[in-house]
N, C-alpha and C positions, 0 to 999 in steps of 0.2 A: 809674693812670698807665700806660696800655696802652702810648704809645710812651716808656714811660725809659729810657733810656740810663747803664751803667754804666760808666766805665774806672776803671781800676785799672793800678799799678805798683807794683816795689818799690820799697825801701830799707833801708840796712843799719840797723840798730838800736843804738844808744847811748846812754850814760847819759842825755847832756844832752834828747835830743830824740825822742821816737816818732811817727815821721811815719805822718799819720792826718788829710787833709785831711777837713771839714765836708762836709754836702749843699752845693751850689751849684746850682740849680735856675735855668733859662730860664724866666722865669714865661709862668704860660695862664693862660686865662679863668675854669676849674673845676677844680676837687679831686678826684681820683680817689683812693680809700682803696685802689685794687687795685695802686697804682702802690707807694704806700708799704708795702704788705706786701713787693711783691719786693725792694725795698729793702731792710728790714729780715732778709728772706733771707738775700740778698749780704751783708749788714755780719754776719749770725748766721758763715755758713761766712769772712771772715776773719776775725772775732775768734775764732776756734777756732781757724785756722790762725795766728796771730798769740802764740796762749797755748802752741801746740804746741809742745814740745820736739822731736817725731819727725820733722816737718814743715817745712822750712826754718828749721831752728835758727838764731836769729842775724838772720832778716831778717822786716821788716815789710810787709806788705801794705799797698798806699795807694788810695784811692779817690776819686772825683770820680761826681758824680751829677748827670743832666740829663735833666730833661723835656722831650722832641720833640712834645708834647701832640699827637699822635696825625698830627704834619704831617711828609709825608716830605720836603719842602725843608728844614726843619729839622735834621733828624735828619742827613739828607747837609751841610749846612750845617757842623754843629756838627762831624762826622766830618773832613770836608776840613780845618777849624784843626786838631784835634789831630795827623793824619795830616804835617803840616807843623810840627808845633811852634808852632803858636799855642794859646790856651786863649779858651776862650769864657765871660768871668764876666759876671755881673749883677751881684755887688756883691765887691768886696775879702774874701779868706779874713781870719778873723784869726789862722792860724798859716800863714803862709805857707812852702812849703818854702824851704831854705838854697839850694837850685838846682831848675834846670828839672827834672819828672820825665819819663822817658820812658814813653808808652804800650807794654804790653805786649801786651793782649788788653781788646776791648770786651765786654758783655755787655750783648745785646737786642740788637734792641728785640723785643718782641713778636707785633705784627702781619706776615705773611709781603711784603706788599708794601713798608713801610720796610727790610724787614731787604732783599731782593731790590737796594735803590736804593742803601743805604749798602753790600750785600759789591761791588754794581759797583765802588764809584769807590773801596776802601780796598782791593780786591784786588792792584791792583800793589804796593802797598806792603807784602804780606803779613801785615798784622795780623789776628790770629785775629780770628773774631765769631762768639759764643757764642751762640747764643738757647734760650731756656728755654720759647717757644710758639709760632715760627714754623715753620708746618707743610706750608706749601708744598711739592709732590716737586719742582718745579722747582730748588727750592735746592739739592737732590742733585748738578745738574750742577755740575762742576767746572772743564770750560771755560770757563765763565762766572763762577759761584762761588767761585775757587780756595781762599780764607782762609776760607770760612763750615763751620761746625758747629754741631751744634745737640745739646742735651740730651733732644730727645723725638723719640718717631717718627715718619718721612716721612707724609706725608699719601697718598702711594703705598699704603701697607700699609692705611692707615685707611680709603681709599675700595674697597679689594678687600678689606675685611673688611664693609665695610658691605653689601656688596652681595652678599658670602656671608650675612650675616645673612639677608638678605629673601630669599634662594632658600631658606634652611633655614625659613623659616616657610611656604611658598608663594605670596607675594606675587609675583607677574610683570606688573599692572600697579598701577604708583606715580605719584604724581608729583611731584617734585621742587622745590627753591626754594632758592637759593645766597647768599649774597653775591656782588657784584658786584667782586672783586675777586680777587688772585691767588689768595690763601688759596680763596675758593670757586668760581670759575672752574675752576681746577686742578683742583681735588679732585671736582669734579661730572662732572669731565671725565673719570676715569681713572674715579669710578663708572657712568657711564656706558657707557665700553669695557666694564669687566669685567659690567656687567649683562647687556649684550647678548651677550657670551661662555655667561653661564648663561641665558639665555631671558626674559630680563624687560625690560618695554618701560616706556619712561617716557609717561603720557600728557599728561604736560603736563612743559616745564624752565624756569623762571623765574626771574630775576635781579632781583636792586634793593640798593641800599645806604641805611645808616639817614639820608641825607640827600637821599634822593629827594624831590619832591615827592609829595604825597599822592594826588593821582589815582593815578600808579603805584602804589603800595602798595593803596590801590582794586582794581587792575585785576585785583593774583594775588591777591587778596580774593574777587573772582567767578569766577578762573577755578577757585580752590578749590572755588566753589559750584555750578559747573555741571559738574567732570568727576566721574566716576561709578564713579575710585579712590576705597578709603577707606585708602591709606595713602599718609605724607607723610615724602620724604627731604629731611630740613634740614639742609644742610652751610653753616650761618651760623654767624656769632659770635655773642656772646653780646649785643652790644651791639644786635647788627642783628634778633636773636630779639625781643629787647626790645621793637623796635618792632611788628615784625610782630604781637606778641601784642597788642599796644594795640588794632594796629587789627584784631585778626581778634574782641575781647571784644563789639566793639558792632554783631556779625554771632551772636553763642552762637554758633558753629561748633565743636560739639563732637561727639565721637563718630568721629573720625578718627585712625587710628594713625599715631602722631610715632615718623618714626629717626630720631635726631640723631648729630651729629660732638662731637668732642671740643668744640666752642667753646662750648657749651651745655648740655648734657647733665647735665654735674654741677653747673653753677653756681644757687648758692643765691639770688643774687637772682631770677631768670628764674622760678625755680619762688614766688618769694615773688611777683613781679606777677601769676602767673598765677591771678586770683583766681574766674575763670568758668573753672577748672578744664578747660582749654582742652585742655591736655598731660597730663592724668590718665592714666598708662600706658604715659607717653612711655618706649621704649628705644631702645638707642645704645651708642658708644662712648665711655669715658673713660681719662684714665691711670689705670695702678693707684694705688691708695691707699697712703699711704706718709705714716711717722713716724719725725720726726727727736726725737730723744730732745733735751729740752732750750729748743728751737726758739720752738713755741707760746709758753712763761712769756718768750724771751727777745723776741717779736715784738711781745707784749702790753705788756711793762716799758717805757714807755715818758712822757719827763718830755721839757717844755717846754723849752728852752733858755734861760739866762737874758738873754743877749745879745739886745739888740734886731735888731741888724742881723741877723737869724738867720730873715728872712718868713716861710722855708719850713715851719717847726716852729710857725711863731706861727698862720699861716693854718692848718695841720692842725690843732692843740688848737683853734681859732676854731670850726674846719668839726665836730670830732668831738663836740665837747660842746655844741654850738651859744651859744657865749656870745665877749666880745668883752675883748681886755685894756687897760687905761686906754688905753695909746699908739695905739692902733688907731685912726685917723684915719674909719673908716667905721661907728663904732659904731652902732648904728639905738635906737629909742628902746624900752622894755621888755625889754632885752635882757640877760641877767646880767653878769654880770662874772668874767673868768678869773681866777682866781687860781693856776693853774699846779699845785697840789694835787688836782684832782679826779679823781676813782676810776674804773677802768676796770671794774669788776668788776660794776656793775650797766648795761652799754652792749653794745645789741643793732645791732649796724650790719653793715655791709660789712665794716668793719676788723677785727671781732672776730669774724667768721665764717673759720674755716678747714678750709671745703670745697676752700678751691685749695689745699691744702697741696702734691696731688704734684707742682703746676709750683714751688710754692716749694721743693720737694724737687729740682726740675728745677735750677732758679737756683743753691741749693746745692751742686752737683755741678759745674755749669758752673768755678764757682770753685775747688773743689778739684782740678779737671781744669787750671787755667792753675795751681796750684799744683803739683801734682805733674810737670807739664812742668819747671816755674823749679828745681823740687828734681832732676830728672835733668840738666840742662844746665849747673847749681853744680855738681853730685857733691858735693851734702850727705849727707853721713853722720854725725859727730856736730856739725860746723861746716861751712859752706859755703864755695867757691871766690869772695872778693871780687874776683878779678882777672877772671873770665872777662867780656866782653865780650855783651851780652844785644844779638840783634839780633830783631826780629820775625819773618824766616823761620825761622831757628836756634828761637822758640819755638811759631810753627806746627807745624811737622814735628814738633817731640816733642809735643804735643795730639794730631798724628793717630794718633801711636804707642802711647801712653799707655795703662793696664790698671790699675786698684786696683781695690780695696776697699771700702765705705763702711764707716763704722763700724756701720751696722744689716747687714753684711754681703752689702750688694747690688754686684754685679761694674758698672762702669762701664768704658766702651770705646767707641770708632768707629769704624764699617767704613769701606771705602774710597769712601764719598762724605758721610761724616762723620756719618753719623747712627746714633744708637744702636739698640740693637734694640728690634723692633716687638712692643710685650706692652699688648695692651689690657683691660681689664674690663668686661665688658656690663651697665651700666647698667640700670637699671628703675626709673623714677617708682611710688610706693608713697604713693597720699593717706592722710592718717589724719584722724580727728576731728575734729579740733583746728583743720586746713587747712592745716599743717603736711607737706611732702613729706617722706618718706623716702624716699632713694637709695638703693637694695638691688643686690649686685650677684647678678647671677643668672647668670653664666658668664665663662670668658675665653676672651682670642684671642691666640695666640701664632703669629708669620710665620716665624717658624724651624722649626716643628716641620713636617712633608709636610701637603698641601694636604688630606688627609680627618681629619687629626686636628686641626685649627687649632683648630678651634671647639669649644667646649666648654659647653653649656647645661645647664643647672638648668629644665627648663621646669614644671614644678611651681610652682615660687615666681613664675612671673611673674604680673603683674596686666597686665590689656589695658584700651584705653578703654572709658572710662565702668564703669570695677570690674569687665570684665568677667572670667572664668576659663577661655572659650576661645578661642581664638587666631583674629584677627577673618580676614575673608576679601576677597581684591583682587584680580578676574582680572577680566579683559575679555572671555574666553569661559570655562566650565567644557572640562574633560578630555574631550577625547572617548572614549569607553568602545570596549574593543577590539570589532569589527564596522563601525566608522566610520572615515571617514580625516577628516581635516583638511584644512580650504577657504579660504584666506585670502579674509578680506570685501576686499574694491576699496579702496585710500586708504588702509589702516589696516596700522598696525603687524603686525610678524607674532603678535603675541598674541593681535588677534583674528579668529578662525576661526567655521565653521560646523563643525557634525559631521556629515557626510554616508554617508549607510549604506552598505555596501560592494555592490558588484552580486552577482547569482548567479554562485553559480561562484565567487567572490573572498571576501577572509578578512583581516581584520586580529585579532593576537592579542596584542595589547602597547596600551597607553593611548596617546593623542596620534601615534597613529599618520599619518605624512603618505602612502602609499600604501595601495592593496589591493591582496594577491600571490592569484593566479587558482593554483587548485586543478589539483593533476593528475587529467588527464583519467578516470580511475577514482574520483573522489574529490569531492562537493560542500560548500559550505558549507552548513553549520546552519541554524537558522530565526536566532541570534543572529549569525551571520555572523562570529563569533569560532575556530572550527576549522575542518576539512574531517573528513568522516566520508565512508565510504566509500560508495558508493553502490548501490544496492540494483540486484541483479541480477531485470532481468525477463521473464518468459516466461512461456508459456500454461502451468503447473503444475495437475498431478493434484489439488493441493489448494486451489486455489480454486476458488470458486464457478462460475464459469465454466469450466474445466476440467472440474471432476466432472460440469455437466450435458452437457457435448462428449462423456465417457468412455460415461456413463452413456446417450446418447443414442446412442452407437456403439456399445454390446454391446446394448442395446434391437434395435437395425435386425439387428444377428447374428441375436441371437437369432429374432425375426420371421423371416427368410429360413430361418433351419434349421427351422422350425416347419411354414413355408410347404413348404420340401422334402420335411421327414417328409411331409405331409399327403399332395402328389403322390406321394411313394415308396408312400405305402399303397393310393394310390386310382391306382397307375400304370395298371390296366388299363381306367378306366375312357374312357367317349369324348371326356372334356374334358379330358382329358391328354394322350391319346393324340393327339385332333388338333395339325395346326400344328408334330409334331416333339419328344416329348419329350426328346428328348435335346438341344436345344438349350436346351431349359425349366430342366434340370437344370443346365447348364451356365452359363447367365445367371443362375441362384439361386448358384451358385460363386462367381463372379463378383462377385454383387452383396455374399456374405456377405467376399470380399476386398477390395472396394469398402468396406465397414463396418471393417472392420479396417487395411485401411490409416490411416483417418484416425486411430489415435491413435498413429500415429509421428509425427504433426505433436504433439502434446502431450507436454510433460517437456522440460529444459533437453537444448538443440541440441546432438548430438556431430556429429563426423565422420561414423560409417556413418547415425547417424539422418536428417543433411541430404542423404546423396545415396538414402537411401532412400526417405525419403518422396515425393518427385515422383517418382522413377519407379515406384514402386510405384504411387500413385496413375495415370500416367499408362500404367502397363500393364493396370493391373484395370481403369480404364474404357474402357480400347478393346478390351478384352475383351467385360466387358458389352457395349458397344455393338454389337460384332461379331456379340454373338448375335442383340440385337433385330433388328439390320439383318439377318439370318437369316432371322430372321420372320415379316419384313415380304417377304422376297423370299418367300419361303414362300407366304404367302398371295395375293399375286401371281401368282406362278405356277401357284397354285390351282386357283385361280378360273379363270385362263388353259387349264389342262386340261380345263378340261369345257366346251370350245366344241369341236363336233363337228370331228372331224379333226385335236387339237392334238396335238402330243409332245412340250409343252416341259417337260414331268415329269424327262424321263429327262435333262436336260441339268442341271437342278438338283437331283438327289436328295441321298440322308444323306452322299454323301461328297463333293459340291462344297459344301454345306452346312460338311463340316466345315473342307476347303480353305478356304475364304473365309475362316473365323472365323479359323484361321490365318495366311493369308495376311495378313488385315488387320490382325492383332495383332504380327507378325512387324515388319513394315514400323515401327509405335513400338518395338521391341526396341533396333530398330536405329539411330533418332533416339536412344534415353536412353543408348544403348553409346555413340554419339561425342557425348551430350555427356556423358558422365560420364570421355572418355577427355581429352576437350578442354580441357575448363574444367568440371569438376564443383561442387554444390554443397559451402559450406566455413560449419563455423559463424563467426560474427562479431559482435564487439560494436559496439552501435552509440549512442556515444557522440552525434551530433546532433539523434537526434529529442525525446529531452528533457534537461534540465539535470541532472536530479537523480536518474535513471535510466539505468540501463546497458541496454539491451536485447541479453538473445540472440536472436541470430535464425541464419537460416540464411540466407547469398547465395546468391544465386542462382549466380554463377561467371560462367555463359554465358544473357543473358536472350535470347538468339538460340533457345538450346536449351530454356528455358522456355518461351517462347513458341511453337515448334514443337511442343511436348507439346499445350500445350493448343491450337493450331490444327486440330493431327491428329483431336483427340476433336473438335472443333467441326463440320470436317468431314464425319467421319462422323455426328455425331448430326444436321444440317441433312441429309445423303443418307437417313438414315434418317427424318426429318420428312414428306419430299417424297413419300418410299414412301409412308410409312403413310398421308399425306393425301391420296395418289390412291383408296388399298385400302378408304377408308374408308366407301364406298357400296357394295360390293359385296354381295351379296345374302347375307347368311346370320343367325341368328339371336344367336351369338352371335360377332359380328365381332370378330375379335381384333386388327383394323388400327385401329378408333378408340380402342382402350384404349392402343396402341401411340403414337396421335397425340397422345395425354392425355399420354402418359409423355416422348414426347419433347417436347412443347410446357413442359410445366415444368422437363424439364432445359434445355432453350436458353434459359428465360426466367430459371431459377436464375446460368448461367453466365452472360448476357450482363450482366446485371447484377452480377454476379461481379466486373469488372473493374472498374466504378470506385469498386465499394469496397473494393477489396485495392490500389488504388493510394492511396488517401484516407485508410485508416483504419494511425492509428500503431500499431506496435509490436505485442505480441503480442495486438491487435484483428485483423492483418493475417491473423494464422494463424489467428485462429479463423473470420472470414471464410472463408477456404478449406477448415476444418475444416465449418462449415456449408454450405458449397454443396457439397463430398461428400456430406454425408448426407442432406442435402436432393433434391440428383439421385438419389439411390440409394433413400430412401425412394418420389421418384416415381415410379420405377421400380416399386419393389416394388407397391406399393401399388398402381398403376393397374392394371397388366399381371396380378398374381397373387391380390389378394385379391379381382378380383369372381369370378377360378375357385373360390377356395374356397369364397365364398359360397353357388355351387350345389351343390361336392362337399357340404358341409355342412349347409345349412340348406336346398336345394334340390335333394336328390336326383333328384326328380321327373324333372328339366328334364337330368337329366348322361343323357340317351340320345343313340343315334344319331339317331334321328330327329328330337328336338328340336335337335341341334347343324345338321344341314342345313337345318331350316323349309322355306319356300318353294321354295328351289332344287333343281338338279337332285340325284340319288340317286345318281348315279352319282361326285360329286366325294371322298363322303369316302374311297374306297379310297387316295387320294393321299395322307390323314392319318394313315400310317403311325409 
């Protein structure tokens, strides 16, 4: 009897008469056994309060009982007569009170949309309306609701516990299915808010009530079967679960996790239809469990009335024992016969199932709650006030005030929008053998206590679908692992994402990350793109490979040059020294062994004195060298020029314009590298662009004005000195020392010109080692062209190092010039 309705009033108590009207029941179509336990709730808690001495001593509690059979025109129907002093009977009481009684306080209905339609139209009137299962948070308003309270918790608390439930499992996407009515409307609604508050997206919300037609119930049939949650939140009743299970058995649709609402969850028929084990694992919310000492043996004690005019108890023993009493005008044929005697003790139904006890615990309270109101408003203490005047505001206000006791010693009270506090139990479907559900509870929810202790889980003891023992799984994307950010897909919820990898240079270091934060510029990400690590300084270093053969390859060319020097120092007297100027010979071997040595200032990490060193040091030793060949070459030139009868251009280049020049022309770059090293010198510097993951030291240039002038200046000169030696290069002698000269400069111009566009092209410390080899490279050609074919003959060709063989052919008179 989902929608009953109880009122109740007093009266004072006397010998002659204890008023205690009968059921009087609106008749329906069908029997509900659910209806008749609250019933017997209500009459359990005032026949206590009726036998109480402590408890309104002296007066009696009175009751009237009417089935709204689940119709809210009814229920506001029957409401509006009493509300006015009319009564609503179906058939004559047969103890009629001695006077009209006044309504005090209703109790129900059940369902949150009748109770919503009857506190409208009884609210002016102020009569309390108690309900023991209507859970709508709507009803909380009290501009609307002013007289309503209720014995169980807002469905406020219930749908932000549910939806804390499914974030503590990790469920973010579900999909949902409600009743179609306040109760589920409501409550889907506030789960929904609070869902989206924690990160969980619904991928499907669907509505229907148990009198849909059946294509609907069809339709969130397939949309169960096409979306690609495996977990399902059911904020339905119990009646409308009913249905839904019918028709989701002749689909097997099993293996999906069920959260259910209180309407459900713990009720034992729902789990008794569910015979294809549909809901196997189902959790959720219930009231706590709760025994009234006494209650059960009084709800069960239950006899016939013998009064015929009495339908309501005749159709119940009709409906509970399936049998029919003589007067029973619709007897059917094979049917027993009542006899009013028959035993409760082997009858397994609805009615003698008391898994609802905590709502019948609910009901029970209700009534003790309008009782201890009636006992402060008399100021009963060992006898009550029969004078005071009871009005229904006068007995609202003290319901809202009101604070006991139970006798199982649970505190009862309403806050200020009348509903009691929010203590739930988390439920767990537990199949056994037999096919028989057990109800386990496996944690509670308590809304008073701060929002990280509410929840309280056992997850050890839970069982999940299909018996399973780990906690199933429901997401529309997996986690993106820190290295990735998150990419909402086009149309969809924000649950489902892509995990996209973070770029160079960028770092996500936390799960589900929606950005990537870009590393400091000293600093790269990982190959996991989860940190930043520092990044590796780079430069042409003494210990790598490349380096050592740079180092190695520059004390090599030393070496050689000092070798080549001894060998002239020892063989100084002889005529292949001696020509051509040895002391210029000497001094290009200087040269060229500072030429060798400069280049490993370009190698080792860049300081300050190392980067304005090495360019100018290079750019001074090679215009040194240079200055000597181009010595040489005028040398020989000028030669050869002496020994045309009547020349004297000897005397105008001899040993000391020889050695002017080599100054002069060395002088002139002193004084380029002084202003640029005054102007804009070089500076070392990191050079965080050329690659991501590398630091490069290098050294700037400062002023590429003043680089570029350096090596102009040598270029210069070594093309003047090219032009010589490729004039000198016929002149008549045996061993010409202008085409060993044109050998040497032809490889350094071809070293350098190609020099440039790979020291513009090649990154990082490729760039120095570039210029590391085209020093050693010019300087080897050097060596090598110009000195080793003299050694050749000092050495292995004595023979040949005379005077006579250095003139050949030409005149005798030239070599006196090769001083």
């Amino acid at each position: 009897m989902l929608g009953g309705m109880f009122f109740f009033h007093s009266r004072w108590k006397d010998r002659q008469d204890t008023y205690m009207n009968k059921p009087l029941p609106l008749q329906c179509t069908s029997l509900n056994f659910r209806g008749f336990q609250f019933a017997q709730a209500m009459l359990f808690a005032i026949e206590e309060i009726n036998n109480s001495t402590d408890l309104l001593p002296g007066i009696s509690l009175g009751y009237k009982i009417y089935d709204v059979c689940g119709s809210i025109s009814r229920g506001v129907q029957v409401a509006l007569a009493l509300a006015n002093g009319n009564e609503v009977v179906s058939s004559p009481s047969e103890a009629p009170c001695t006077r009209p009684a006044q309504v005090q306080a209703i109790l129900g209905v059940t369902s949150s949309s009748p109770c919503m339609a009857i506190a409208t139209v009884i609210g002016p009137f102020h009569i309390p309306l108690i309900s023991h299962f209507a859970t709508c948070a709507c009803l909380s308003d009290k501009t609307k609701y002013p007289s309503f309270l209720r014995t169980i918790p807002s469905d406020y608390y219930q749908s932000r516990a549910l939806a804390q439930l499914v974030k503590h499992f990790g469920w973010t996407w579900v999909g949902a299915i409600r009743t179609n009515d306040d109760y589920g409307n409501n409550g889907m609604a506030t789960f929904t808010e609070t869902a989206q508050q924690l990160g969980i997206c619904l991928e499907y919300s669907v509505s229907f009530f148990r009198t849909d037609p059946p294509d609907k119930i069809q339709k969130i049939v397939q949309n169960i079967k096409a979306s690609t949650s495996r977990v399902i939140v059911a904020f339905l009743s119990q009646m409308d679960m009913d249905v839904l299970i019918h028709a989701l058995s002749h689909h097997n649709l099993t293996g999906y996790q069920w959260v259910g609402s209180e309407g459900w969850i713990s009720d034992s028929q729902t789990a008794a239809m569910d015979r294809h084990h549909i809901l196997d694992g189902a959790i959720g919310l219930s009231i706590p469990k709760a025994h009234v000492s006494g209650m059960r043996e009084f709800m069960l004690d239950v006899k016939p009335f013998n009064s015929s005019r009495n339908k309501l108890f005749t159709k119940f023993w009709e409906t509970l024992f399936n049998c029919k009493f003589k007067q029973s005008k619709s007897s059917e044929v094979n049917q027993s016969e009542c006899t009013g005697h028959e035993d409760l003790t082997g009858v397994q139904n609805s009615f003698t199932d008391m898994s609802l006890m905590p709502i019948f615990y609910n009901v029970y309270n209700g009534v003790y709650a309008v009782a201890h109101a009636l006992h402060g408003i008399l100021g009963c203490d060992e006898t009550c006030n029969k004078k005071v005047q009871l009005d229904s505001f006068t007995i609202l206000q003290h319901i809202r005030k009101i604070q006991f006791k139970t006798k199982e010693g649970d505190d009862v009270y309403f806050n200020e929008n009348g509903d009691p506090t929010a203590t739930y139990e988390i439920m767990n479907w537990h199949p056994t053998e037999n096919g028989i559900v057990d109800f386990v509870t496996v944690g509670l929810h308590d809304a008073s206590l701060p929002a990280d202790k509410q929840l309280n889980l056992q997850n050890k003891s839970i069982i999940w679908a299909q018996n399973s023992k780990q906690v199933p799984r429901s997401v529309c994307s997996e986690k993106c692992p820190p290295g990735t950010r998150k990419v909402l897909q086009k149309g969809k919820p924000v649950c489902c994402y892509d995990c996209l990898r973070c770029a160079e240079g960028e770092i996500s270091n936390i799960t589900d990350s929606i950005t990537c934060v870009r590393c400091d510029p000293e600093f790269w990400s990982n190959e996991r793109r989860d940190a930043c690590v520092k990044k590796e300084a780079e430069f042409l270093s003494y210990e790598e490979i490349m380096g050592a053969l740079l180092t190695a390859a520059s004390l090599i060319g030393t070496f050689m040059t000092a070798v080549v020097a001894f060998i002239f120092f020892r063989y100084r007297q002889t005529p292949i020294v001696r020509a051509n100027n040895s002391e210029l010979s000497f001094l290009l071997l200087f040269s060229l062994v500072l030429c060798f040595l400069c280049s490993l200032t370009f190698i080792g990490r860049p300081s300050e004195w190392s980067c304005m060193l090495r360019h100018t040091a290079f750019g001074i030793t090679f215009v040194l060298c240079i200055s000597c060949v181009l010595g040489k070459t005028i040398v020989v030139l000028m030669a050869f020029r002496a020994t045309l009868p009547g020349s004297n251009v000897m005397k105008w280049f001899g040993p000391a314009q020889q050695r002017l020049s080599v100054l002069g022309f060395t002088l002139i770059q002193v004084v380029i590298c002084i202003l640029w090293l005054t102007i804009s010198p070089p500076f070392p510097f990191k050079n965080f662009k050329t690659f991501n993951d590398k630091i490069i030291l290098e050294c700037a240039l400062g002023s590429a004005v003043g680089f570029w002038a350096v090596l102009g200046y040598i270029g210069l000169l070594a093309m003047l000195c090219f032009i010589l030696a490729f004039l000198a290069r016929k002149l008549p002698d045996n061993f010409n020392e202008a085409k060993f000269i044109t050998f040497s400069m032809l490889i350094f111009c071809a070293v350098w010109i190609s020099f440039i566009p790979a020291y513009v092209s090649s990154p990082g410390k490729f760039s120095v080692a570039v210029e590391v080899f085209a020093i050693l490279a010019s300087g080897f050609g050097l060596l090598i062209c110009i000195f080793i074919p003299k050694c050749y003959i000092i050495l292995l060709k004595p023979e040949k190092n005379t005077k006579k063989n250095m003139m050949g052919k030409g005149s005798q008179n030239h070599s006196e010039s090769f001083k």
